[in-house]
N, C-alpha and C positions, 0 to 999 in steps of 0.2 A: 516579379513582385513590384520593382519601380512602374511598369507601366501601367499595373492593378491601381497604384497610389495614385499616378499621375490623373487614372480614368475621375478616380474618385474627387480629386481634386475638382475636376471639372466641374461636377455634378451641385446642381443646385441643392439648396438645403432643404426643399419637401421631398424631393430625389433622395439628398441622404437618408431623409428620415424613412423613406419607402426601404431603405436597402437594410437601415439598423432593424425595420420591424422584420424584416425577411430572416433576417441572424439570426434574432431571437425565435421567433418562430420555428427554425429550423433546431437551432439547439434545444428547446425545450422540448421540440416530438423526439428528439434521441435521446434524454434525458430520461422522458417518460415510455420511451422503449426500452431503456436497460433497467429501470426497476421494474417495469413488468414481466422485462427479463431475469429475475434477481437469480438467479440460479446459477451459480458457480462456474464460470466454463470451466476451472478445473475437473469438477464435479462428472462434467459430463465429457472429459477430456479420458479420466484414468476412469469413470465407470463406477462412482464410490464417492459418498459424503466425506467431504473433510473432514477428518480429524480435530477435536474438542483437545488441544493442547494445556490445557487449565488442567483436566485430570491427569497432567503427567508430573504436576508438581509435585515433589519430595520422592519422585520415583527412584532415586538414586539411594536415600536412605534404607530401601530395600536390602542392599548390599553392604553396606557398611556405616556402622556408628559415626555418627561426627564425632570431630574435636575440636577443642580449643585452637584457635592461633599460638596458643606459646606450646602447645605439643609440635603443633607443626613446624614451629621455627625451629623449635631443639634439633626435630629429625634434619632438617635442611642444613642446620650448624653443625650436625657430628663431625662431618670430614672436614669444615674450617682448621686450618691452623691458627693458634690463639698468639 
């Protein structure tokens, strides 16, 4: 990497500006290859759209009633010694 810096150092400033427009150029066609890649490599990893984790909200309540904080502290203090 120092001698990458050092080349660059050398390099006149229309040179640089040649090398910054290259960067960008280069970073934006991969940029614009992965959203027109948008498709999940998970997706195409396990073979199956992701999971919408939003509908598992309150999944839990399924199975048992909530309670209060002060139910649940009681149960936690029964075995306290006072």
């Amino acid at each position: 990497m120092p001698t990458i810096m050092s080349q660059i150092d050398q390099l006149g400033a229309s040179e640089k500006m040649r090398l910054m427009e290259y960067l960008v150029k280069s970073i934006s066609a991969i940029v614009e290859r992965q959203s027109a890649d948008s498709k999940d490599p998970r997706e195409e990893y396990f073979g199956c759209p992701r999971p919408d984790y939003s509908k598992l909200a309150g999944y839990g309540a399924k199975f048992h009633t909530t309670r209060s904080t002060e139910e649940w502290m009681k149960e936690l203090r029964e075995g306290e010694e006072e």
